[in-house]
C-alpha positions as a printed NumPy array, in Angstrom:
array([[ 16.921, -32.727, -89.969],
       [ 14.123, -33.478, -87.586],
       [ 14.866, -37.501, -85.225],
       [ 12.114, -38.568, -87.329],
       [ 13.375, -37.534, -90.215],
       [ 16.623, -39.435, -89.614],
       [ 15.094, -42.519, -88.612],
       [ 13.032, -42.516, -91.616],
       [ 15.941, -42.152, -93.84 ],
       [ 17.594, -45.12 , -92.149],
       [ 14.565, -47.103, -92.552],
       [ 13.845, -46.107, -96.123],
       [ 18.007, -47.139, -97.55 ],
       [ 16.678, -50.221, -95.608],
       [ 18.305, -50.192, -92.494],
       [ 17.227, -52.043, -89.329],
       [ 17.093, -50.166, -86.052],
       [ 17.338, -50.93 , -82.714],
       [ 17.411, -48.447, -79.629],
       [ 21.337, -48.368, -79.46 ],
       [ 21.674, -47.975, -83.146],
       [ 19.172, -45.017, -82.783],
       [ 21.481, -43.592, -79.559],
       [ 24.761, -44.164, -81.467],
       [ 23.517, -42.336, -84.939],
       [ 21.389, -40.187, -84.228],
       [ 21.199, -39.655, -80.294],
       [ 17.821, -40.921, -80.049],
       [ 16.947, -41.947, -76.404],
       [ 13.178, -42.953, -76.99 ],
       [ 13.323, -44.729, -80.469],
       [  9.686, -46.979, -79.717],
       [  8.339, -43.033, -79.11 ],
       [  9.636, -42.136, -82.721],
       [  8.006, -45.354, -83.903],
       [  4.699, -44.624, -82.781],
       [  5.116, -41.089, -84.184],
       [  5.827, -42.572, -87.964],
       [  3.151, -45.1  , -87.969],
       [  0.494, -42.525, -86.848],
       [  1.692, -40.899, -89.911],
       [  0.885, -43.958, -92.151],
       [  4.467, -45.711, -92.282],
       [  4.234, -49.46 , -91.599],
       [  7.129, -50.291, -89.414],
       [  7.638, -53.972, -88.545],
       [  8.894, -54.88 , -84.713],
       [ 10.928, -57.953, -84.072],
       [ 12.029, -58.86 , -81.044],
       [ 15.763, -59.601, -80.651],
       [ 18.091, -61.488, -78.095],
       [ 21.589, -59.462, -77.24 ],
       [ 23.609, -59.91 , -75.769],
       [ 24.013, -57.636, -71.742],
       [ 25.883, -56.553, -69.283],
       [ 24.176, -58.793, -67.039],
       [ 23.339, -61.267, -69.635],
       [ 21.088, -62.008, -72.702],
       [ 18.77 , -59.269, -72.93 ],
       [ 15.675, -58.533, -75.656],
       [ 15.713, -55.432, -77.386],
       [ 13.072, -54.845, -80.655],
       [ 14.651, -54.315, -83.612],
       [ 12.481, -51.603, -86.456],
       [ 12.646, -51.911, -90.129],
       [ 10.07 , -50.582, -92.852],
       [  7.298, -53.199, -94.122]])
């Protein structure tokens, strides 16, 4: 199974994603790259923006889940 593929699977059982979920599953460095590939294929992915918290404090990270 393709990185897409995956993704889209999560997405579709209704999963949210966020670049270290992505790393951690499915060893997905570039997740926003595999974004942009599924919505040029017609999937409507919705971005939020999320607070986390860092190593060096709070840091923002988008979080992807299917429209």
């Amino acid at each position: 199974m393709s990185q897409n593929e995956s993704i889209l699977s999560a997405l579709k059982s209704g999963q949210e994603l966020t670049p270290a979920d992505a790393l951690a599953q499915f060893g997905v460095f570039r997740l926003a790259a595999r974004i942009d590939e599924l919505r040029a294929r017609g999937y409507s992915i919705q971005t939020t923006m999320r607070t986390v918290a860092g190593r060096h404090g709070p840091a923002r990270v988008a979080s992807y889940r299917l429209a």
